[in-house]
C-alpha positions in Angstrom: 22.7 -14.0 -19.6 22.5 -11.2 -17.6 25.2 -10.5 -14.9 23.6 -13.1 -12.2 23.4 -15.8 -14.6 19.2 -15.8 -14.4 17.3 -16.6 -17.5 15.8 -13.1 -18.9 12.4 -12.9 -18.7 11.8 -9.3 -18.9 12.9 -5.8 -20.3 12.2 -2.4 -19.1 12.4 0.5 -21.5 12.7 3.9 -20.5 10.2 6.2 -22.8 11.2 9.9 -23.3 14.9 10.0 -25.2 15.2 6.1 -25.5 12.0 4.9 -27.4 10.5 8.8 -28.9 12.6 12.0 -29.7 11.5 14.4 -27.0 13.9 15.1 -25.1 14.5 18.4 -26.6 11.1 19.2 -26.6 11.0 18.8 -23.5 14.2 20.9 -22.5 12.7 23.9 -24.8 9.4 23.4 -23.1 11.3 23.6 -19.6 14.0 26.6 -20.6 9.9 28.2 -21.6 8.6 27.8 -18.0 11.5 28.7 -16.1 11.3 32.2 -18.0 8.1 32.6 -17.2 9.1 32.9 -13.7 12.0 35.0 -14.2 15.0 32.2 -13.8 16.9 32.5 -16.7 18.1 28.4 -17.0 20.7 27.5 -19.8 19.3 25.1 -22.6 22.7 23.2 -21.9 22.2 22.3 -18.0 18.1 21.8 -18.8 18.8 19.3 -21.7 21.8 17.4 -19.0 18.8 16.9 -16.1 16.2 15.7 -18.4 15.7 12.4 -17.6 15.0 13.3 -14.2 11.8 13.5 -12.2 9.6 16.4 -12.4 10.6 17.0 -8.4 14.2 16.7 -8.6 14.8 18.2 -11.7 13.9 21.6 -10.6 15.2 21.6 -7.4 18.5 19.9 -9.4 18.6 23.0 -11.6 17.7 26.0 -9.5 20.4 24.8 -6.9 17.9 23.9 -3.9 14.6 23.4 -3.0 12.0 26.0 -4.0 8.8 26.8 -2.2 6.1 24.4 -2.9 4.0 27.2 -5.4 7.2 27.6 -7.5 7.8 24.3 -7.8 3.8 23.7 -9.0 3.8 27.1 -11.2 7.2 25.6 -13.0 5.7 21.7 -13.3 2.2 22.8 -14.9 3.7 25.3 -17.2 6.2 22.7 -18.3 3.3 20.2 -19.1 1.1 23.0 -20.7 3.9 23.8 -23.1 4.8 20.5 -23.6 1.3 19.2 -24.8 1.5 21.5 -27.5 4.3 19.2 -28.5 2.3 16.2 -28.3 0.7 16.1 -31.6 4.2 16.1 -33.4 5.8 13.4 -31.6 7.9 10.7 -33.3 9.2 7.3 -32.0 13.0 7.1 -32.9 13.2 4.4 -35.6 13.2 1.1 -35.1 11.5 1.8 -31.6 8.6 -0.4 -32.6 10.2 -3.3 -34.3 12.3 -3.5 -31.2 9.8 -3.8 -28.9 8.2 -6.5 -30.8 11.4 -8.4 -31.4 12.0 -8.8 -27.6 8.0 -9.9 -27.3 8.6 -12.1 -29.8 11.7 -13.8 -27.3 8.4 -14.3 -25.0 10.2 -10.9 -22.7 7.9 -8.8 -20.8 8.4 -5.6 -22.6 7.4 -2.8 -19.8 8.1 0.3 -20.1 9.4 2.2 -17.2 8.2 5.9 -18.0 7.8 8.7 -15.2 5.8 11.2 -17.7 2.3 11.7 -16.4 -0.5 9.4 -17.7 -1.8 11.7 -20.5 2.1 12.7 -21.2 1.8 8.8 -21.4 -0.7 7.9 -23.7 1.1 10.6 -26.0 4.0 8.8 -26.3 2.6 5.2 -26.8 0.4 6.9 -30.0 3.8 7.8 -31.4 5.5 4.9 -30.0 2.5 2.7 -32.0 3.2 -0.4 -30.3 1.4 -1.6 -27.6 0.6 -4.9 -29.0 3.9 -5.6 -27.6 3.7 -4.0 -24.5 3.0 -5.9 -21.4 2.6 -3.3 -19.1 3.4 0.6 -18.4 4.3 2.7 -15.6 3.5 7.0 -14.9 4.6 9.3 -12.8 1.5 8.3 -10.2 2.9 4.3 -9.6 6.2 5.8 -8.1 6.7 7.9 -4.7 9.8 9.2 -5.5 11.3 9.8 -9.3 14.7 8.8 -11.2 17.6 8.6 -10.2 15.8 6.4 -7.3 14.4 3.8 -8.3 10.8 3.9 -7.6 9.7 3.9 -11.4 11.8 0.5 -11.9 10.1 -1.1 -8.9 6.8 -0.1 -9.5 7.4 -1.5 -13.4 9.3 -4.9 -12.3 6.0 -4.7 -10.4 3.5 -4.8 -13.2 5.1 -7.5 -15.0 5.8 -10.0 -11.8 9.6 -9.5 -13.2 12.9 -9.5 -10.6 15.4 -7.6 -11.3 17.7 -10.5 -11.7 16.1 -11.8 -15.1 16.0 -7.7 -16.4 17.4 -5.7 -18.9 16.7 -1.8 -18.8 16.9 0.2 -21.9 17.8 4.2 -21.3 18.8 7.2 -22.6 20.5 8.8 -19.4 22.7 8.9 -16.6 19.8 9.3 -14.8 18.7 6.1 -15.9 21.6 4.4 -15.3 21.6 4.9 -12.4 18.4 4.1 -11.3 18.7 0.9 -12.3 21.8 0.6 -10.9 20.1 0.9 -7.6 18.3 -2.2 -8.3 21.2 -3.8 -9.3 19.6 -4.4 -13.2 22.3 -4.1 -15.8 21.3 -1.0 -18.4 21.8 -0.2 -22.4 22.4 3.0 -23.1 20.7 4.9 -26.3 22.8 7.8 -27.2 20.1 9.0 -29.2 18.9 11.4 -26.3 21.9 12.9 -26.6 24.0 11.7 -24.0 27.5 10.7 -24.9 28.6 6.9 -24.9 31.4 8.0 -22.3 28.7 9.2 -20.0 26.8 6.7 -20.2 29.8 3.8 -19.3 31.0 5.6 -17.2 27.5 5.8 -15.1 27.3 2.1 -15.1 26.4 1.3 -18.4 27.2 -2.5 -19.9 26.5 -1.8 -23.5 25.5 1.0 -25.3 24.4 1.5 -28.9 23.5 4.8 -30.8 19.6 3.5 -31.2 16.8 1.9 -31.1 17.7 0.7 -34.8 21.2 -0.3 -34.0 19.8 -2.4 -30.6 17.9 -4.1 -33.1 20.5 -4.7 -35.7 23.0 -6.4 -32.8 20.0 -7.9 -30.6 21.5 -11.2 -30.8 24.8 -10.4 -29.2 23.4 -7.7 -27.1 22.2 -8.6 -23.3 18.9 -8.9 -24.8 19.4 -11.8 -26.9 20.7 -13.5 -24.1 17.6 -15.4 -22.9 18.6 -18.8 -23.0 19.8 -20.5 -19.3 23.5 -22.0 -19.8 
């Protein structure tokens, strides 16, 4: 049962980190358009904001807010270089099967992405499982992006879910605490590469190396946890 003893009903997975391996694709593809302006951004502190929104991330990494044509120049050249990425994209292993054992435990299986809709469609192609997906959310459903908790509403949203009866599946502290907000309990996937310590220590109640290994230990994990008692 989750921590206020409702029946689940519902999972949200994060997309980018948790379900496909992109997260360093995506810090290359930033460290590339933060160059092109002349801001010379460590791989290290790109790769610890991913997870992020779009908006915060920059201002997160430059230190404040930059002028609203920086801030556009830096988002489109990310998502140009990106989409070059976009035919190579791999779902983790055991990203599919897990999505289909939790539909198979009759659980809404949404998944809570802020990646724009084509970034979107890209990643359910090499997530290949959308027979088991209830629903999806992009960057457009939410006002403001992770670590609030727009994206999490706006997916709880699609599905008719409460937090209460929910389970989130992410990558990063970022995600953590975004759920957090909503007061839904989180398993943390290291395989974005985010430590187990960081993620427990952000809020965490379980966290497992992969999709694979969430699958292995669904059972005794808060996703097999379904039944009222």
């Amino acid at each position: 049962m989750t921590e206020s003893s409702r029946p689940l009903r519902g999972v949200l997975f994060d997309v980018d980190g948790t379900l496909v391996d992109s997260n360093y694709l995506h810090t290359v593809a930033w460290w590339q358009a933060f160059r092109r302006l002349d801001y010379d951004i460590p791989m290290a502190n790109i790769h610890r904001a991913i997870g992020m929104g779009r908006d915060k991330l920059i201002g997160h990494l430059l230190g404040s807010d930059p002028e609203a044509e920086v801030e556009e120049k830096l988002d489109s050249s990310h998502g140009a270089i990106f989409s070059t990425s976009w035919p190579f994209l791999r779902a983790f292993d055991g990203a599919a099967e897990l999505l289909r054992a939790c539909a198979s435990r009759d659980l809404a299986v949404v998944l809570a992405s802020s990646a724009s809709e084509p970034e979107l469609q890209a990643l359910r192609r090499a997530i290949d499982a959308d027979d088991a997906i209830s629903s999806a959310t992009s960057s457009s459903d939410a006002d403001e992006s992770k670590p609030a908790p727009d994206i999490l509403q706006a997916a709880l949203d699609s599905a008719d879910l409460e937090a209460e009866a929910t389970v989130f599946v992410g990558d990063s502290v970022w995600d953590v605490k975004s759920a957090a907000a909503l007061g839904i309990p989180t398993i943390g996937l290291t395989c974005g590469g985010t430590s187990e310590a960081e993620l427990l220590d952000a809020g965490a109640k379980q966290v497992c190396a992969s999709p694979r290994e969430l699958l292995q230990n669904l059972q005794d994990s808060l996703l097999g946890q379904t039944d009222a008692g």
